[in-house]
Each structure stands twice: as structure tokens, then as C-alpha cells.
SENU-630406 format. One line per field, with one value per residue (C-alpha): residue in three letters; x, y, z. Coordinates in steps of 0.2 Angstrom, whole numbers, plus 5000, padded with zeros to 4 digits. Example, Ala and Ser with C-alpha at 12.3 -4.5 7.8 and 13.67 -1.06 7.14 Angstrom:
BEGIN
res = c(ALA, SER)
X = c(5062, 5068)
Y = c(4978, 4995)
Z = c(5039, 5036)
REM end
This chain:
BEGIN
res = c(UNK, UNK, UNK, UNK, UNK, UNK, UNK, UNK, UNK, UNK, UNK, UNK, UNK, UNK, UNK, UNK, UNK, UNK, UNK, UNK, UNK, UNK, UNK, UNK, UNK, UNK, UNK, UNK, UNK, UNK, UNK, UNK, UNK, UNK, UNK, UNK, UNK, UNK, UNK, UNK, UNK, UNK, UNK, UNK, UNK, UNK, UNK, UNK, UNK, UNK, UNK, UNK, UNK, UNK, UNK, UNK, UNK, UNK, UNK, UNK, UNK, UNK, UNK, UNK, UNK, UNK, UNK, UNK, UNK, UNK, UNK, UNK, UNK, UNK, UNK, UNK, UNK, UNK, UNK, UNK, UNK, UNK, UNK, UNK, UNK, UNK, UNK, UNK, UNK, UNK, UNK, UNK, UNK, UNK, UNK, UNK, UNK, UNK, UNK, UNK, UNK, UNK, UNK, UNK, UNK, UNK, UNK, UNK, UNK, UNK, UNK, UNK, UNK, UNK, UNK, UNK, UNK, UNK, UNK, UNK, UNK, UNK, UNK, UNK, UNK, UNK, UNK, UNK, UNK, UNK, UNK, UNK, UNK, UNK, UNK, UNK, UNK, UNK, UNK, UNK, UNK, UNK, UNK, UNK, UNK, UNK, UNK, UNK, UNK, UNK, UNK, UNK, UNK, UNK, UNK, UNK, UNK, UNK, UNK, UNK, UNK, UNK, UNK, UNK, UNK, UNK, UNK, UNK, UNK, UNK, UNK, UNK, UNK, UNK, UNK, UNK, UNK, UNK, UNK, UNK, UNK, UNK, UNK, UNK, UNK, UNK, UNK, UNK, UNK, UNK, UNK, UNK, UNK, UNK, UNK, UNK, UNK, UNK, UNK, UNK, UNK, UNK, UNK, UNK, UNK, UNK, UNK, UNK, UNK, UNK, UNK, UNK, UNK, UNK, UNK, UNK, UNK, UNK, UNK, UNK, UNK, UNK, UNK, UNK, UNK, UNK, UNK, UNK, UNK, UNK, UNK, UNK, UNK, UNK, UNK, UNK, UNK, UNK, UNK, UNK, UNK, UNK, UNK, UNK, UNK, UNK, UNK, UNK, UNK, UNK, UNK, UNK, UNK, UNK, UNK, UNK, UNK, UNK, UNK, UNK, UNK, UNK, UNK, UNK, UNK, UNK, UNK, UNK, UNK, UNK, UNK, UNK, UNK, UNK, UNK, UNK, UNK, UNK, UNK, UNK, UNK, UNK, UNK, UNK, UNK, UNK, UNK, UNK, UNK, UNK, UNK, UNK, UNK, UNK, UNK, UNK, UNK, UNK, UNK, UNK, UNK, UNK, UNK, UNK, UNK, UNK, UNK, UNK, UNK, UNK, UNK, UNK, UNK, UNK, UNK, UNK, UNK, UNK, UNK, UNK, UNK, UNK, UNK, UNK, UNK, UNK, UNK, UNK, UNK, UNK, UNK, UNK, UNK, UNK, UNK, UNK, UNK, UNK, UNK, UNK, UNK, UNK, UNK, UNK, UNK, UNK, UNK, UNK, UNK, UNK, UNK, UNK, UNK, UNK, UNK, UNK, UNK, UNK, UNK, UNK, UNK, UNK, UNK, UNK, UNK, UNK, UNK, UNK, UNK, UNK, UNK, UNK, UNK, UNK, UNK, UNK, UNK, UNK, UNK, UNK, UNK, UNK, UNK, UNK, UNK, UNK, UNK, UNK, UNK, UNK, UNK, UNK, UNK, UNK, UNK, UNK, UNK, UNK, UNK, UNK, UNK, UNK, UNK, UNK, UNK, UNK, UNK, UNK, UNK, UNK, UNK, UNK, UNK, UNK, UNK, UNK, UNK, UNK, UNK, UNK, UNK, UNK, UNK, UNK, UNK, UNK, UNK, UNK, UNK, UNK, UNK, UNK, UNK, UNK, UNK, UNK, UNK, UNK, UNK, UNK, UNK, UNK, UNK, UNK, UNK, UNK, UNK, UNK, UNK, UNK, UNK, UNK, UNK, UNK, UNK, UNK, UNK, UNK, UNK, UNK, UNK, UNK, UNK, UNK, UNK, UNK, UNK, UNK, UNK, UNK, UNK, UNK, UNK, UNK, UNK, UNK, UNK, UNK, UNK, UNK, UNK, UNK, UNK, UNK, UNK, UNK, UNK, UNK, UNK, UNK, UNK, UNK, UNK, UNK, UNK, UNK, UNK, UNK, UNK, UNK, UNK, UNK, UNK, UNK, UNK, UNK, UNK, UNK, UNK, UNK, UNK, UNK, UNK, UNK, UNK, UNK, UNK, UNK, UNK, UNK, UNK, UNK, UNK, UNK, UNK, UNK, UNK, UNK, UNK, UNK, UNK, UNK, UNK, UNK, UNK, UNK, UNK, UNK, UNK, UNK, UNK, UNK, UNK, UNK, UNK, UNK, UNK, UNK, UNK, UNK, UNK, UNK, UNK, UNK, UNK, UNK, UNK, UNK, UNK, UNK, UNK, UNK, UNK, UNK, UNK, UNK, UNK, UNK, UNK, UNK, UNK, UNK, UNK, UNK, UNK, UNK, UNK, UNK, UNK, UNK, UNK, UNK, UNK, UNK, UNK, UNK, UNK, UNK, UNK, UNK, UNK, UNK)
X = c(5277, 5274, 5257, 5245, 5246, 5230, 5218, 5216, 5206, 5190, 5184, 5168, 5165, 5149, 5145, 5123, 5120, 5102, 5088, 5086, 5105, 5119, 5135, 5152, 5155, 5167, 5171, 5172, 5185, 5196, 5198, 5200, 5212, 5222, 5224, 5231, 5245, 5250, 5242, 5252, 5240, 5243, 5234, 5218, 5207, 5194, 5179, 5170, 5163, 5146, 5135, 5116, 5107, 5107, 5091, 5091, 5097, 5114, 5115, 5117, 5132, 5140, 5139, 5141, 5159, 5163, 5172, 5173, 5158, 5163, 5150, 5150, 5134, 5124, 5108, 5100, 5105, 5107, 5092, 5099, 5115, 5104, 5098, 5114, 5121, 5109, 5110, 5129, 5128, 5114, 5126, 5140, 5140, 5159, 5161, 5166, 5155, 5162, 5152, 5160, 5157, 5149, 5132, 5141, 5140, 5157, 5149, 5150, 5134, 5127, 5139, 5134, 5114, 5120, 5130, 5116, 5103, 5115, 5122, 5127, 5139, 5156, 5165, 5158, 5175, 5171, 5182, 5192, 5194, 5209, 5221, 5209, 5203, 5220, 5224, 5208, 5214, 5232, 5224, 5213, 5228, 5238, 5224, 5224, 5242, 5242, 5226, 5216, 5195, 5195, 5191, 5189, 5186, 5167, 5174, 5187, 5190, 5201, 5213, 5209, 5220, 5208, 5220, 5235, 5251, 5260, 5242, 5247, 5232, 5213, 5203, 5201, 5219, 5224, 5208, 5199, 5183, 5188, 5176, 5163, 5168, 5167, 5151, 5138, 5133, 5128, 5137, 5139, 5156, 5164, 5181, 5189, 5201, 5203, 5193, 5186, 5177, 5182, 5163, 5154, 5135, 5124, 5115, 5130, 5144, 5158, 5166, 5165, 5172, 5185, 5188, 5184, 5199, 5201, 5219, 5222, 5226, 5240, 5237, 5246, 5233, 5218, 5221, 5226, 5208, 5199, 5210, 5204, 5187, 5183, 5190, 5174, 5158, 5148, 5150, 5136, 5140, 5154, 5152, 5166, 5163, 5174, 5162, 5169, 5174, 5179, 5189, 5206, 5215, 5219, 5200, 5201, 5214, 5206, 5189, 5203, 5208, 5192, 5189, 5204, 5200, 5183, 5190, 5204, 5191, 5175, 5164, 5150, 5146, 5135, 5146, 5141, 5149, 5144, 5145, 5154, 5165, 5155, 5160, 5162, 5180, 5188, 5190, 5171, 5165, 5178, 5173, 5155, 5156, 5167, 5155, 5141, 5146, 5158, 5150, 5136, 5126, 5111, 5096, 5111, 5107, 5117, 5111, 5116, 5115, 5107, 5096, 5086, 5087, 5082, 5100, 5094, 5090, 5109, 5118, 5111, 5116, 5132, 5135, 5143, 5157, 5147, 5138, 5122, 5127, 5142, 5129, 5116, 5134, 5136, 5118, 5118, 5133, 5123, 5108, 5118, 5127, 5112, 5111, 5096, 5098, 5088, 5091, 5093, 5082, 5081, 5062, 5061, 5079, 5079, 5074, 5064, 5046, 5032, 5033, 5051, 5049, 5038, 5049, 5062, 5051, 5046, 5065, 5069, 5055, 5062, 5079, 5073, 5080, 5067, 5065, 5067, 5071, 5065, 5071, 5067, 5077, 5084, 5096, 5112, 5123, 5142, 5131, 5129, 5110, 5114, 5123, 5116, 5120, 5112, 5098, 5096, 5097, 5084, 5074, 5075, 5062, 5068, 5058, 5063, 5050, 5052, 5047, 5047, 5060, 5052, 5066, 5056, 5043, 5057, 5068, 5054, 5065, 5066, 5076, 5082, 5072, 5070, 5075, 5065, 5070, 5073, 5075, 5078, 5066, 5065, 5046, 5046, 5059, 5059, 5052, 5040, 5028, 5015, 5004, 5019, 5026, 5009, 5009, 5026, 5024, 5006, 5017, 5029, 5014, 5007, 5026, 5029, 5014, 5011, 5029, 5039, 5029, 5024, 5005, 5006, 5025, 5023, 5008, 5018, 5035, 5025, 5016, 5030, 5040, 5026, 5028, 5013, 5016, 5019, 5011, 4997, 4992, 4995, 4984, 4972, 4970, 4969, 4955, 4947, 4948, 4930, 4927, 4926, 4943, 4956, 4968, 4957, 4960, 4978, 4982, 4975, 4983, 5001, 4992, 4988, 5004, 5014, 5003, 5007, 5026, 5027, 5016, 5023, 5027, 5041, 5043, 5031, 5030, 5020, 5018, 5010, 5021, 5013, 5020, 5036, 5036, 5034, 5045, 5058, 5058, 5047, 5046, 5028, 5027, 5014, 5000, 5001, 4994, 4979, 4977, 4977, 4963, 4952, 4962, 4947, 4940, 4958, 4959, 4944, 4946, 4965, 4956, 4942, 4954, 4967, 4956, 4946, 4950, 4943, 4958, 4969, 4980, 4981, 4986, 4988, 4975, 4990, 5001, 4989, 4981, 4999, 5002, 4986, 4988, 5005, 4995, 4995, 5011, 5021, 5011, 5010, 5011, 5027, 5034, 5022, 5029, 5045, 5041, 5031, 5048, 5056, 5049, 5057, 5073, 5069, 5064, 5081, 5088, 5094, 5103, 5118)
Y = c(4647, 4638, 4640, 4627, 4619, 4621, 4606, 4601, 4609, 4594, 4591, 4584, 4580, 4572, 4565, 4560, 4546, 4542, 4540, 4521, 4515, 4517, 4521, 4525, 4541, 4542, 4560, 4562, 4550, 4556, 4574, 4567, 4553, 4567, 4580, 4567, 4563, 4584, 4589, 4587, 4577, 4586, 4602, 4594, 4579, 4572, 4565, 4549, 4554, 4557, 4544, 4545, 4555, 4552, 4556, 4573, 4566, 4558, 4571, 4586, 4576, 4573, 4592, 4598, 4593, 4599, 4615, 4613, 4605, 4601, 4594, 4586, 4594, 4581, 4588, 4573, 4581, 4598, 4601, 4589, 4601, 4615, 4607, 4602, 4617, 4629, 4615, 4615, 4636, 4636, 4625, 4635, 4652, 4654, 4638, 4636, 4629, 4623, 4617, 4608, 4595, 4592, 4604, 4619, 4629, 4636, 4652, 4667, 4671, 4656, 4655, 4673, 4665, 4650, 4664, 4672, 4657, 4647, 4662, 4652, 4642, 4651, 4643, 4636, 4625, 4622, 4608, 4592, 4598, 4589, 4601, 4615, 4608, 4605, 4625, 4631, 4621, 4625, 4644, 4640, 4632, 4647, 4659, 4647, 4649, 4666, 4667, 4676, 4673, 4658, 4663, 4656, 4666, 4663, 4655, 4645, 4639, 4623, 4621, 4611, 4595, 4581, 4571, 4580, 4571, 4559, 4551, 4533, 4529, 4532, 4531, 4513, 4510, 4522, 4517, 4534, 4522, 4505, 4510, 4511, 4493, 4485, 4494, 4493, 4475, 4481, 4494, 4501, 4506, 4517, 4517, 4526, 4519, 4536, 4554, 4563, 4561, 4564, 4572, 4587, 4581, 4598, 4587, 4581, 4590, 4575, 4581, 4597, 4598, 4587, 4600, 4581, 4575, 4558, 4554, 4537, 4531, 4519, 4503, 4497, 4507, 4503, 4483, 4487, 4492, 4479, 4469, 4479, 4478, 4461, 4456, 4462, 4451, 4466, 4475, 4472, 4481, 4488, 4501, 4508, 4526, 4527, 4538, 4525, 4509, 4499, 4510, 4504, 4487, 4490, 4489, 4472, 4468, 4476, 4466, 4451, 4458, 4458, 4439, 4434, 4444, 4436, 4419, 4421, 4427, 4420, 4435, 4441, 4458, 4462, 4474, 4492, 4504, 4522, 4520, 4511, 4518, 4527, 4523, 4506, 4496, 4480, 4478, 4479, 4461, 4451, 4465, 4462, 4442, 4440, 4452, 4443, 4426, 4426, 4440, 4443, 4454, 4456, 4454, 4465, 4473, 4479, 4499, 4506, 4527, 4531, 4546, 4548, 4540, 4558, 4564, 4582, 4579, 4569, 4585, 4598, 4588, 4590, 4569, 4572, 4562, 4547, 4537, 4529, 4515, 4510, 4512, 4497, 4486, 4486, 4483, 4468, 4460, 4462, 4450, 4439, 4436, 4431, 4446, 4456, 4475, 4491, 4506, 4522, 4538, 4558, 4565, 4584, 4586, 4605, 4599, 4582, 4585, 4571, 4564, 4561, 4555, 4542, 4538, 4535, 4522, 4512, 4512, 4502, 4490, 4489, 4486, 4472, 4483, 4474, 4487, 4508, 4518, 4534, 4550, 4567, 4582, 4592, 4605, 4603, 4615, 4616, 4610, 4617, 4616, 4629, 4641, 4658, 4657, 4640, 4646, 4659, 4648, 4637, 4648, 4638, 4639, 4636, 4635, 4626, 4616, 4612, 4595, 4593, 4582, 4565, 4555, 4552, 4541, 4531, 4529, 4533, 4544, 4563, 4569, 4590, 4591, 4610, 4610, 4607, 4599, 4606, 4601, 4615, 4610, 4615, 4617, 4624, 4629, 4629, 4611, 4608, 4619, 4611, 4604, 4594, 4589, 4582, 4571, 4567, 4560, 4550, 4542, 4539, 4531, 4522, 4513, 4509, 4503, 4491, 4487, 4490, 4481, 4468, 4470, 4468, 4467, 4455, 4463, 4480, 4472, 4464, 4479, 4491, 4480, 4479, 4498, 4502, 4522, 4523, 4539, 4535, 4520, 4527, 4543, 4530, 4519, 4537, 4542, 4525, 4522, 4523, 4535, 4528, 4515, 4512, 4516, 4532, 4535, 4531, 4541, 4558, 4554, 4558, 4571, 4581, 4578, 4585, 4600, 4604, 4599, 4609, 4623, 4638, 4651, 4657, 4643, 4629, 4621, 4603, 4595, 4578, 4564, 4556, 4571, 4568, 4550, 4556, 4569, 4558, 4542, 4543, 4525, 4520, 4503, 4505, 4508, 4490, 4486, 4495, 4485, 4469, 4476, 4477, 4463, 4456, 4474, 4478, 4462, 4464, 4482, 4479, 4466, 4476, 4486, 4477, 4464, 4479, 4480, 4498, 4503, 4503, 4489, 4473, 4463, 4446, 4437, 4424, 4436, 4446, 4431, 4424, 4441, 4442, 4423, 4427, 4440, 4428, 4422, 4439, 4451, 4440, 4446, 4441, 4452, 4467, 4468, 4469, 4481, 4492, 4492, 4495, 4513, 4518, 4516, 4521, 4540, 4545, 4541, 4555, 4561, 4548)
Z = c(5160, 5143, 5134, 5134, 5116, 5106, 5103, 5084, 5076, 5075, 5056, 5052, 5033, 5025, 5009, 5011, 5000, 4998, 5006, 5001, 5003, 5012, 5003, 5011, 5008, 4994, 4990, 5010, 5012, 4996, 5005, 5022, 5015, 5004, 5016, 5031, 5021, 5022, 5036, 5056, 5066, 5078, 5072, 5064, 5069, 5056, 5062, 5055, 5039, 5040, 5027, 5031, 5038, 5059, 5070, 5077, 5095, 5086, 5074, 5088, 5098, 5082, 5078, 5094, 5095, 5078, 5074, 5054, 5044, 5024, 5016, 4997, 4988, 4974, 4968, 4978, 4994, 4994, 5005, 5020, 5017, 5022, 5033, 5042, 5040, 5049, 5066, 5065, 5066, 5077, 5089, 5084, 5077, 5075, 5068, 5048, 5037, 5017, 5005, 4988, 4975, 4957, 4963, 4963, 4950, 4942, 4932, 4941, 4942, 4945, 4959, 4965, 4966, 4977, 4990, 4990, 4993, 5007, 5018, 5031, 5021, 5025, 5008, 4991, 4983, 4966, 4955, 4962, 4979, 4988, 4986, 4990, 5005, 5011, 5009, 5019, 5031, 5033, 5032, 5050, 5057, 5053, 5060, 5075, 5077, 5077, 5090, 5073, 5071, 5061, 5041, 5024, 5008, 5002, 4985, 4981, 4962, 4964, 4954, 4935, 4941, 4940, 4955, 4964, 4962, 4970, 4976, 4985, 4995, 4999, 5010, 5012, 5013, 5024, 5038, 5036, 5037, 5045, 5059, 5048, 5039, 5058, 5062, 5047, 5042, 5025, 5015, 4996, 4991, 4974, 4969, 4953, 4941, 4932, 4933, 4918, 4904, 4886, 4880, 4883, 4882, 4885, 4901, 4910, 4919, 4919, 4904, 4907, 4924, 4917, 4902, 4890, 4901, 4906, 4921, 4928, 4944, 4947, 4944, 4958, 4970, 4960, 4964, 4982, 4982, 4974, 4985, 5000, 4996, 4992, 5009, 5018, 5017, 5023, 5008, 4997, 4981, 4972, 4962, 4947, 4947, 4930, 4914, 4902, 4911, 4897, 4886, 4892, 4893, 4910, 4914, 4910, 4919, 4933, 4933, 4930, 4948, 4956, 4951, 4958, 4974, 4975, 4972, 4987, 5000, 4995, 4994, 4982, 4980, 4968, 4952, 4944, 4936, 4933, 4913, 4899, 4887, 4876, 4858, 4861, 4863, 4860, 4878, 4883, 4876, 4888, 4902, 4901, 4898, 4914, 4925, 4919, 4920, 4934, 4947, 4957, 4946, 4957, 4939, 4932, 4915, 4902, 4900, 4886, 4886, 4869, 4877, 4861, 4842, 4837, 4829, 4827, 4847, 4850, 4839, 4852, 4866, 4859, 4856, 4839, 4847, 4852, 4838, 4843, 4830, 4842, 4857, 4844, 4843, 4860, 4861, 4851, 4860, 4876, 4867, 4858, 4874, 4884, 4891, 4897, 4889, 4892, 4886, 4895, 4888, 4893, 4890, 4886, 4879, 4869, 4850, 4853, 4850, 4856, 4837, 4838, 4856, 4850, 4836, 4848, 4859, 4844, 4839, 4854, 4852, 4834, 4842, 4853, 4868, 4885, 4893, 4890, 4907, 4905, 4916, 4917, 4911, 4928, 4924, 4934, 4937, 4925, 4911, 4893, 4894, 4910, 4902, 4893, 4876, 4875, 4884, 4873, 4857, 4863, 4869, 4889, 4898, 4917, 4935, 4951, 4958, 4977, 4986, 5005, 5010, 5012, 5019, 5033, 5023, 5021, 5037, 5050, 5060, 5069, 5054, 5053, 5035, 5037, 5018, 5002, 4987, 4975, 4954, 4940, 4926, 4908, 4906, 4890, 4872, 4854, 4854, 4865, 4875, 4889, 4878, 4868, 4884, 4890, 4871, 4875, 4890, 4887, 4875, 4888, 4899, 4886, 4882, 4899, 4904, 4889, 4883, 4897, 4910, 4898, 4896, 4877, 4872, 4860, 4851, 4849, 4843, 4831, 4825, 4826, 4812, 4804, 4802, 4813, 4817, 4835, 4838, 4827, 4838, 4854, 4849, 4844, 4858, 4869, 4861, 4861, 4880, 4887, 4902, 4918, 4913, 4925, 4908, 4907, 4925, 4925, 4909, 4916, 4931, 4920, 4912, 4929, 4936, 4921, 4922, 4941, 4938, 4923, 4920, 4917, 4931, 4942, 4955, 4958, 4977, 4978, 4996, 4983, 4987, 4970, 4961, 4969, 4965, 4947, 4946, 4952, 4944, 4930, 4931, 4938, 4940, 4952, 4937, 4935, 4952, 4949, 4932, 4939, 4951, 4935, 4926, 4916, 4910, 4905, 4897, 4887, 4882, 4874, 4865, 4857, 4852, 4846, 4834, 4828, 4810, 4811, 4821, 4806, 4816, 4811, 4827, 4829, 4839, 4842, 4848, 4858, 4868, 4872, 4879, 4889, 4892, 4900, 4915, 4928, 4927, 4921, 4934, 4949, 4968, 4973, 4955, 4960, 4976, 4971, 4959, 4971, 4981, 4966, 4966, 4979, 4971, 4956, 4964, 4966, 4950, 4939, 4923, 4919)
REM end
């Protein structure tokens, strides 16, 4: 009597994006898409990818019928991994759990740490995992075959191929997630035209998980894509996940490509990218006028990645390779184009100190750059700001602070948020101690409260190229605020959270969503609905102080009551509400 042939072995991958938007799940798809072209059918049956976090109810069929759970790690979901992870074993002890993606860590001991801190994952992959992941695999069907205790060794280093050869589709091609395309009425998708990164900046791990590599798709199945992609009105946005979109011609041609594919089917998705090419390129000026001009761009702006004007700052951070001069000419394209530019900045990088932080902020108002987006320094792992010598140069100072996970506030749903966030902060090295970083970041408060969010912006452009110190007048105007002032109340507001964030001790735990909203974003717009509460005494406090000869400043009264003048049109309702919603996408954003 012939044996009854064994069921596939059922497959469940996951890539959470954020709480605040739902992305299909990219690095999910790429494995499932790369393994089905080596893999029998008949042996293994991949799931629908999971993409958001599900309510417990939907979250325990899903995982109730699962035998293998494979879940890409990002530092923004990590805890919901955990989280995932302990359900899945709870339901299913014997099943297989793998863990893989840019979070984890490819130094041995720092690998050894995150065994230790997640035992019930059964494998950590770390590197470009397609091949991998098609090897563990074939390992359980083998074991399967042979009636053996499914297994999997609890590390696996892929190997350094950025892409495995021969790759002639993805997973929108091959319908790893057409169910989700007819399900979801409004979806985010990523697409590569390359992998890799030819820097090694000490905060990023691109390049070095690339070894400063950058390989190319084909052509051929990077305008199959766009062609694929533009054919759906429910997708919303397109992102290009490329580290240096723009370097080569044949990114041209591919946003040639996705015009023509907008054209044909009459869709707008709104256009990002991930990051331009670095040094700047000839290619970049007829990229950006055609994306700007002749796409949905959703109040686009064209960031440009300076991270600090401090050059001893930019040589520890290992950007030798990238000139910030090249960054200013891209920069200056951007506004004699019409377009609107911001900058994009790291606070607390090892070698800046609160004066050259300041320096920094008035070199963008210098520069004319709108806006400056500021983020905190988290330490992710297969960085050189992670790695022991460095540490030991600088003199690193590292804690992990933990957050509950507030997902929930968000998506008002039953979700398994055992977990708790968790970020890896520098809080102190040869630069900056708590009292530096508490300066630092009063400038920071100061800048984006009164330049960033338009208050005064005129004022301080006028008086920065004047050669007003920065730091001199923001220490100034600190000392000068009145007790019992909304600015007084709102400035030690930052000063009390930087303390609790950053304080020195072995690992710090905050149930504050406030902290968290800090900790996270670093972009408080919400200060400025509590100034128009007080509008007038605001109003009449920045101009005391600014038409106060003793000050040292020598503002213009034309200047300063166009500015105030401007209140009621530049801080209206309808703008704070969209930047109190703003907030909440701002909290996610991290290191780029």
C-alpha cells in the first residue's frame, strides 16, 4: 500500500511596515518570489505575506495554519517580531521560526546577544537572504522526506551576493501579491533598480552590508515593474528603494519609463526614492525636473542629506567620499528650479559639540535651505558607530531605552504588543556629555520652533547674514524668556525629556508617550499649537526682544512685523491640523 504523500510544508513570511502606512511587503515578496522559482510546489506552500499588523483574532487563524514563520527584522519592528514570534510557538511549539534582514547584527558577538535575547527564534539569516532562505528550506523538505524533527541551524551567514543570478522576476510579476493588489484599496509599494551602496557612512549599514557595492537589475525587469505598477489605481505611492537614484543613465531612462506608464494608464501615484546619488550626477537635474514637473509629488521636497556642515563631524562619520559642496550644488538646482528643499540633519553624531551644531543650523539658514529635518542618533546594528574599536576611540557611551509599543494609539485594535521598543542610544562620548546634549538640542528647539515652523524666519535669515552668532542669540533669547512663558514652558519641556531619554544609566524604560513622540521624530510641531494659544504674549515677547538694542541684535522692525504679520495666515487651523497629523508620521522616521 503506497504512503500517503506529505502536505507542503505551509510558509508564512512577514515584513511589518508601519504603524501609519501600509506598505506591501517587499523584502517578503523578494524571498517568496526567489525561492518559487527553485522550490516544487508541491513540497512548500507560501502563505500571503504578512504586511500590518492583524488583530489578535485574525492574527491566530493566520498563524494557526502556519508551520514555518520568517519574518524580516527593521529596527521599527522588532518588538511586533517578538511579539509574533512568541504567538506563532505558543500555537505551535514544534514549528520553525527565522528571523532575517538589515536588524540583524553580523558581528559575532553581537549576534551571540540577539540568540540570547530572542530564544524562541530557531534561525537568525544575516546578508541578502534569497539564496539562504531557499537552503533552509530545501533542508526541511529533506528532513520531511526522511520523516526527521524538522531543524535549522540557529545562524546562517548568507552568502556576500548582493542578488543571486539569473533573477527574471519579482514578486509583483510573478502574483506573489496580486491578492493583496485586489484586496487593499490603498497600498505603498518599493521596487529596486540596483542593491548596494558605494559609502560606508559610520551611521548607515547600506554600504557596509553591500561591502561599498552597488549590482543592477535588468533593465528589462525593472520597466516590467514600473509597467506593472502603474497599472493599479490603488496604489498610492511608489517608492525607488535605490541608495543613490540618479547616479546612472539608466535611471533616467527609468523615470522616462514611469511617465510613459502613467500616461498609458492614467494613474498618479505620488514618487519617492530612498536617496539620490550622493556626489551629485549629470543625470540628476532631468531626473528631478521630470519628477517634479510631470508626477504626483504629494508637497514633495527635494531632501538633500548633508547630516552636519561640521567637516571634523562628516570625517568621523567616514563621508570623505561624499563632499557636502556637491550636496550645496544639488541644493541650489533644487531652488533655482522652483523647488522646495530641506535638508536632512543627525543630532548627537560622535565629534559634534552644541557650538558646532548651532553653526550647522545657521549654515542652513545661510544657505537658504526652508526647512532643516532633524533626527536622532540610534545605533543600528552592521554600523561602524557599533563596532568596538570605534567605540573605543570615541569613547561611546551606549544604553537601550525601551517604549511600550503604542500601535494601538494608532490603529485602535486588540494587537499582541507583548514586546517593547527598543532604540540603542549614544548618550554620551568624547564630544558631548548631558549637559552638551541638553545645549544641543535647546538649539535644536529653538531653530525649529522659530525658523522651521516660520515664527521669525525672516528675522533670523536676516540676521544670520548679517553674522549674528547663532548660539550667542539663542543663549540670549533662553535666558531672557520670563518665567511663567509658554516659550519657557515649552523650552524645559525638551530639556526634561532629553534628560529622561538620555541620562546616564544601564537601560532606561519610559511608559511617556511624549517621550516617545520625542524620541521618535524629533520634529515637534505640535509646540506651535500651544503658541497660537498665547499668540499675543508670544507676539509681544519676540518683539521686546528682538527691537532691544541691548540684546546685541539688530533686527529689522520691517522684517520682524512681516514675520508676526504673517501669523494668521502662516499658522492657521487647517495647516496646524495637518501638522498635528503630521507628527504621527514623522515618529517613525529614522537614520537615512
Amino acid at each position: 500500500m503506497a504512503k500517503p504523500t506529505a502536505r507542503p510544508i505551509r510558509v508564512l513570511t512577514g515584513s511589518i511596515s508601519v504603524a501609519f502606512d501600509t506598505w506591501l511587503p517587499y523584502a517578503s515578496g523578494t524571498l517568496v518570489s526567489y525561492a518559487k522559482s527553485k522550490i516544487d510546489p508541491e513540497k512548500i506552500q507560501f502563505l500571503e505575506p504578512l504586511y500590518k499588523t492583524l488583530p489578535r483574532a485574525q492574527l491566530l487563524e493566520r498563524l494557526s495554519h502556519t508551520d514555518v514563520l520568517a519574518l524580516t527584522c527593521y529596527v521599527w519592528n522588532e518588538s511586533i517580531n517578538e511579539s509574533y514570534t512568541k504567538l506563532f510557538k505558543s500555537l505551535n511549539p514544534e514549528g520553525i521560526v527565522i528571523w532575517g534582514g538589515p536588524n540583524i547584527p553580523k558581528a559575532a558577538k553581537s549576534l551571540d546577544r540577539f540568540v540570547r535575547q530572542f530564544p524562541d527564534v530557531d534561525c537568525f539569516v544575516t546578508g541578502p537572504g534569497e539564496e539562504a532562505f531557499v537552503s533552509l528550506l530545501n533542508q526541511m523538505i529533506h528532513q520531511q522526506q526522511k520523516h526527521e524533527k524538522r531543524s535549522v541551524p540557529k545562524t546562517l551567514q548568507a552568502q556576500a551576493k548582493l542578488f543571486p543570478e539569473g533573477i527574471h522576476t519579482n514578486a509583483y510579476l510573478d502574483g506573489t501579491f496580486d491578492s493583496i493588489l485586489a484586496r487593499d484599496k490603498s497600498l505603498k509599494v518599493s521596487f529596486e533598480t540596483n542593491r548596494g551602496c558605494p559609502y560606508s557612512c559610520s551611521f548607515c549599514d547600506w554600504g557596509g552590508q553591500s561591502n561599498s557595492r552597488i549590482i543592477p537589475l535588468s533593465e528589462d525587469l525593472t520597466h516590467r515593474t514600473i509597467d506593472f505598477l502603474f497599472s493599479f489605481p490603488n496604489i498610492k505611492e511608489i517608492e525607488i528603494l535605490d541608495a543613490n537614484f540618479g547616479m546612472f543613465k539608466r535611471d533616467l531612462v527609468c523615470v522616462e519609463k514611469m511617465f510613459d506608464a502613467k500616461k498609458r494608464y492614467q494613474t498618479d501615484p505620488n514618487i519617492s526614492y530612498s536617496g539620490l546619488a550622493k556626489n551629485g550626477s549629470k543625470y540628476l537635474p532631468p531626473i528631478l525636473n521630470l519628477l517634479h514637473k510631470k508626477f504626483n509629488m504629494n508637497n514633495w521636497q527635494l531632501k538633500v542629506s548633508f547630516q552636519t556642515h561640521s567637516q571634523n563631524v562628516l570625517d568621523l562619520a567616514q563621508r570623505q567620499n561624499i563632499k557636502n559642496e556637491k550636496l550645496v550644488e544639488l541644493l541650489q538646482f533644487g531652488q533655482q528650479s522652483g523647488l522646495s528643499v530641506c535638508s536632512e540633519m543627525i543630532m548627537g553624531l560622535p565629534g559634534e559639540t552644541a557650538d558646532s551644531w548651532a553653526k550647522t543650523l545657521a549654515q542652513d539658514i545661510q544657505l537658504g535651505i526652508e526647512r532643516t529635518r532633524a533626527y536622532i542618533l540610534t545605533v543600528s546594528e552592521n554600523t561602524l558607530i557599533a563596532d568596538p574599536a570605534f567605540i573605543k576611540d570615541q569613547s561611546l557611551k551606549f544604553k537601550n531605552v525601551y517604549f511600550p509599543d503604542f500601535r494601538d494609539l494608532y490603529q485602535n485594535q486588540d494587537l499582541p504588543s507583548e514586546g517593547q521598543q527598543r532604540h540603542r542610544v549614544v548618550f554620551a562620548c568624547n564630544s558631548y556629555d548631558l549637559d552638551e546634549l541638553k545645549k544641543m538640542y535647546s538649539y535644536w528647539w529653538f531653530h525649529h520652533t522659530f525658523y522651521n515652523a516660520k515664527l521669525i524666519p525672516l528675522t533670523l535669515a536676516n540676521l544670520i547674514k548679517g553674522n549674528t552668532s547663532y548660539s550667542q542669540l539663542i543663549d540670549k533669547f533662553l535666558a531672557t524668556i520670563p518665567s511663567g512663558s509658554p516659550f519657557k514652558r515649552l523650552h524645559q519641556q525638551i530639556l526634561d525629556f532629553v534628560e529622561v531619554y538620555f541620562k546616564e544609566e544601564a537601560e532606561t524604560f519610559v511608559d511617556d508617550y511624549e517621550v516617545y513622540r520625542f524620541a521618535s521624530g524629533a520634529m515637534r510641531f505640535s509646540d506651535i499649537i500651544e503658541i497660537k494659544k498665547y499668540k499675543k504674549e508670544c507676539g509681544d515677547f519676540i518683539t521686546e526682544f528682538f527691537l532691544n538694542e541691548d540684546n546685541g541684535f539688530k533686527a529689522s522692525k520691517e522684517l520682524l512685523f512681516k514675520d508676526l504679520g504673517s501669523w494668521d495666515t502662516s499658522i492657521t487651523d487647517k495647516k496646524l491640523r495637518g501638522l498635528s497629523a503630521d507628527i504621527r508620521s514623522q515618529n517613525v522616521e529614522r537614520n537615512i
